[in-house]
N, C-alpha and C positions, 0 to 999 in steps of 0.2 A: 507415267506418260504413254508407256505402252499401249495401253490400256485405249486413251483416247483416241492413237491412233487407229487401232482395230474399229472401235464404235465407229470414227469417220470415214471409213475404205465402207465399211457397212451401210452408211449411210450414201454415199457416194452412189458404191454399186445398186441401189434399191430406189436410188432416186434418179438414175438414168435409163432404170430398167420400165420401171413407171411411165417415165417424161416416152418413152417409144409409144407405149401403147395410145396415151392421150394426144403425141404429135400424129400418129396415124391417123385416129379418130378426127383430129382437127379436120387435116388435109382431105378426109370422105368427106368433110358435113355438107359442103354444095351438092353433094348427092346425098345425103342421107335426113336431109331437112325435105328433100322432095318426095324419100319414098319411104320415109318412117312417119307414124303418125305421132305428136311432141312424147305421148307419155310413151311409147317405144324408147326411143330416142333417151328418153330420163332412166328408162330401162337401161339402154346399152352402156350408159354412163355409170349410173348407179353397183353395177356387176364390177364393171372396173376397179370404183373407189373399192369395194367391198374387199375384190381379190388383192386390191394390193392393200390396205389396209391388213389384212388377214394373208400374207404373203406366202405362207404354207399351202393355203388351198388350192392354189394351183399349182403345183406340185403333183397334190393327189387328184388333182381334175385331169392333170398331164396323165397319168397311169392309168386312170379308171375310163378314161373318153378320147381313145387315141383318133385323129385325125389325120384323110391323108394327106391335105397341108394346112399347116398352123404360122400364125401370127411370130408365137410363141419361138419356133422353129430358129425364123429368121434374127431373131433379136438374141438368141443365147448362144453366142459359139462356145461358149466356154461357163460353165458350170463348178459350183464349188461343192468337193465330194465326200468333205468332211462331216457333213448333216444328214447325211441320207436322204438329201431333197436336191430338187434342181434348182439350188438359187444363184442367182448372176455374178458373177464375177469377173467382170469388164477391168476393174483393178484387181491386183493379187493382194492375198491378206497379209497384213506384217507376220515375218515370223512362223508362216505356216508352209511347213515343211514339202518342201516339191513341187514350190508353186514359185515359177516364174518371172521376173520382174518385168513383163510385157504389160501393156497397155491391147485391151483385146477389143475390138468397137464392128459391131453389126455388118456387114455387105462391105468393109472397108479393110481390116485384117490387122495383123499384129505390129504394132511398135515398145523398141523398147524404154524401158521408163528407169531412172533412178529416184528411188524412194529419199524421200525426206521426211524420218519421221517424226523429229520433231514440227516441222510444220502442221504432219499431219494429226499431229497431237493436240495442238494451239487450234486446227481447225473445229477438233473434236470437240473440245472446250466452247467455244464458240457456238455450235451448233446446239448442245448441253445447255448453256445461257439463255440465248435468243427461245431453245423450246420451251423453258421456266419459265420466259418473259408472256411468250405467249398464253400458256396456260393459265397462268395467273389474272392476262388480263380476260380472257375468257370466260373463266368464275366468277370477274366482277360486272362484267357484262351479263351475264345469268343474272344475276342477282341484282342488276338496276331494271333488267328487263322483269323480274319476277315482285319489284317494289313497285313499277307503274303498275303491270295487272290490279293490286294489291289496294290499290289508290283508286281505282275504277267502282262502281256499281254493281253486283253480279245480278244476272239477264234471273228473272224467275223462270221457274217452270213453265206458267203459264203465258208469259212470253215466247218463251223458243220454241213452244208450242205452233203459239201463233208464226212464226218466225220457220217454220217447218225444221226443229233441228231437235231429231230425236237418238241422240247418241249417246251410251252410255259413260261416261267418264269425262263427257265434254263440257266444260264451263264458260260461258261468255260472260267476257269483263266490260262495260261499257264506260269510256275513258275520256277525262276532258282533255282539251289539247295533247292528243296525239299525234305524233308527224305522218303516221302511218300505221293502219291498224296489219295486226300480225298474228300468229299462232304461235305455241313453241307447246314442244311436250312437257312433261313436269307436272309435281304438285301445283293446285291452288292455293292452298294455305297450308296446309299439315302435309306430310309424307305422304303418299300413298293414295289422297283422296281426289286425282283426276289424274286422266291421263293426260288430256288435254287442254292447253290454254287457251281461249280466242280473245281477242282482248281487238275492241273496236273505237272510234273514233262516234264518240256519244253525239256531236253534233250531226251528223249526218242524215239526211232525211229518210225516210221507214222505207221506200222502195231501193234508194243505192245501201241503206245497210242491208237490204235482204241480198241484192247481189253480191255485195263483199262477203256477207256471211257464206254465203254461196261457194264462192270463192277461196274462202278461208278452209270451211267444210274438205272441199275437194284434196286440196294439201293431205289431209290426214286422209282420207279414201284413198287417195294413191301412194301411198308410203313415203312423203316424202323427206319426212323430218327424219328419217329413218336415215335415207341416202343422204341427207345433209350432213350428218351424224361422219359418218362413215370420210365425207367428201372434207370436211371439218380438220377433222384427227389425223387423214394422209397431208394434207395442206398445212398440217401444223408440224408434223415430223420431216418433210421436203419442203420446205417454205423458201428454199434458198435456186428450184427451178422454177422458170416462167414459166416453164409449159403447161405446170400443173395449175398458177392462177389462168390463164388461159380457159384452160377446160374448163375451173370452176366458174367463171363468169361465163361460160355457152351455157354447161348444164343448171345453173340456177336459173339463164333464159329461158330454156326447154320447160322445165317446171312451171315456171309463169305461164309457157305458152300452153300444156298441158291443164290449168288449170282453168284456163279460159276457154278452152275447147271443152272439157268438162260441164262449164257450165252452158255457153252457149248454144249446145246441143242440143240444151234442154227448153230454148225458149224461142220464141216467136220473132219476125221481125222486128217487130217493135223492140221489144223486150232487146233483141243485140245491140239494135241502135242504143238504149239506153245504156246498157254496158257498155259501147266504145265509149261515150260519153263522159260515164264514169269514170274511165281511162282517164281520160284525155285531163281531166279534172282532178283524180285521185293520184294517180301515179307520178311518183317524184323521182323515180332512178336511183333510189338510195338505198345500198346493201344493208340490210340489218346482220349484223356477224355475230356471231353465236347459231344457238339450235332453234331458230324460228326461219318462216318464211313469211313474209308480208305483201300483202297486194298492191304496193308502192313501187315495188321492188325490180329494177332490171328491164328495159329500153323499152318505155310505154309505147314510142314510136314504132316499132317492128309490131307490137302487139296491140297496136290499136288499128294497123294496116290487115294483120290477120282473123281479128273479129271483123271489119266491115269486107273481107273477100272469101270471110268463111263460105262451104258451102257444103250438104250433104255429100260422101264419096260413094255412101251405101255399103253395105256386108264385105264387097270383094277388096276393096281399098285395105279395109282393118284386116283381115285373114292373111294378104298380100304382105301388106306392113310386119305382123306378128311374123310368120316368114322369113322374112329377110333377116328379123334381129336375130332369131336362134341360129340362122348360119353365120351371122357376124360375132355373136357370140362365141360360137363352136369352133368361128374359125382365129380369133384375135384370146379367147379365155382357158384353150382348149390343148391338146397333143405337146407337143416339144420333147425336150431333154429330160430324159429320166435316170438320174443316177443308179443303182441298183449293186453297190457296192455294199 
């Protein structure tokens, strides 16, 4: 029972340490939807999931990129120094020797705590469960998402040709009754033989599938199944903070919005009009969970208002934007507590 207790102080501490970075980012976004451009934006999010995903690396981002103020700074008054890393330790660990029974919390300071380990054992257990539950149901989700593809049409060559889609590893599936067409990485049919799925809605007429393809395209141009990946697996290990679904539903919006600006950038009045259209028609607000994203997907209404007020910002807008994220970066992914024991 030991045992589960530690796992759950672990997870506590890693999932509060998290929940700061993502309530900060919430609290900027009425500024940072003004002066980040979406795929920044999926940027600044996408770093986040990574680092905390990969909890170690910022540790050594803290060492190798010292800052002279950090994010980081503010959120770790207290560090655990048995690792040789700076990771949080807001709760003290069962059992570990010279450590405290305080309760240590950001800008607010110390109170003390009496441990209940068995609770916090029962919690571990728990958290152990519900992660099985979810992983499991995630593989079967893969795998209903990878029998529609499967069930679909595959686009010939000399369709995506015509269809302008000349990526290597890229497969389109053309699918009856689909609720929403989507992409997701992975095999086609054997191991190894696509990186990527597109998998479409066969009924649709030849100019809005070229835009969802479009659209679809864009996701894999911008890494996004990448960051989904990453935004996934933290969400599945802290599933028990709201802050972290929070975030995930902004940054899967940012991604949509990112991919409409991608596309619309590239097309004529007309041609946007056509696109909000398709919106307004195709988009149904329904997460697909798992490792796809789908052009259905996350509040057609905000992004059917941002394609018809799109408009050119020119070079200095983008340079400005990129800008900003490497000091929100620098200053929220960056410097802090270095153990060095």
């Amino acid at each position: 029972m030991h045992n589960f207790a530690v796992v759950a102080t672990h997870v506590l501490n890693y999932g509060l340490y998290i929940g700061f970075f993502f309530a900060a980012l919430i609290l900027l976004r009425p500024v940072t939807k003004r002066l980040l451009r979406p795929k920044h934006q999926v940027t600044l999010w996408g770093i986040g999931w990574w680092i905390c995903f990969f909890t170690y690396v910022a540790g050594h981002w803290g060492a190798r990129i010292p800052v002279p103020v950090s994010f980081r700074t503010l959120i770790l008054p207290r560090i655990q120094p048995s690792l040789g890393e700076s990771q949080p330790m807001y709760l003290p660990i069962p059992g570990m020797d010279g450590a405290a029974d305080t309760l240590v919390l950001p800008l607010v300071g110390e109170f003390p705590i009496s441990f209940n380990e068995t609770l916090l054992a029962w919690a571990g257990i728990v958290w152990t469960g519900v992660l099985a539950v979810i992983v499991i149901v995630r593989i079967l989700q893969e795998r209903r998402l990878r029998s529609i593809g499967r069930a679909g049409r595959k686009m010939t060559d000399e369709e995506m040709r015509q269809y302008g889609v000349d990526y290597p590893g890229v497969v389109v599936r053309l699918c009856r009754n689909l609720p929403t067409s989507f992409v997701r990485s992975g095999s086609d049919r054997h191991f190894g033989d696509a990186g990527h799925v597109i998998c479409l809605q066969e009924e649709l007429p030849r100019e809005r599938m070229r835009l969802v393809l479009r659209h679809e395209l864009a996701h894999i141009e911008l890494n996004h199944l990448y960051y989904r990946s990453y935004l996934l697996f933290t969400l599945a290990l802290y599933w028990w903070n709201p802050i972290l679904w929070i975030a995930c539903r902004l940054h899967m919006r940012d991604m949509e919005l990112a991919c409409d600006e991608a596309v619309i950038e590239k097309l004529d009045a007309q041609g946007r009009r056509e696109y909000a259209r398709t919106l307004v028609e195709l988009a149904s607000g329904q997460h697909m969970w798992g490792g796809v994203t789908s052009f259905g997907e996350c509040d057609a209404a905000v992004r059917v208002k941002r394609v018809t007020a799109w408009r050119d910002r020119g070079r200095a807008y983008h340079w400005l934007s990129l800008f900003l994220t490497i000091l929100l970066v620098l200053f929220f992914y960056c410097g802090g507590p270095i153990y060095h024991g």
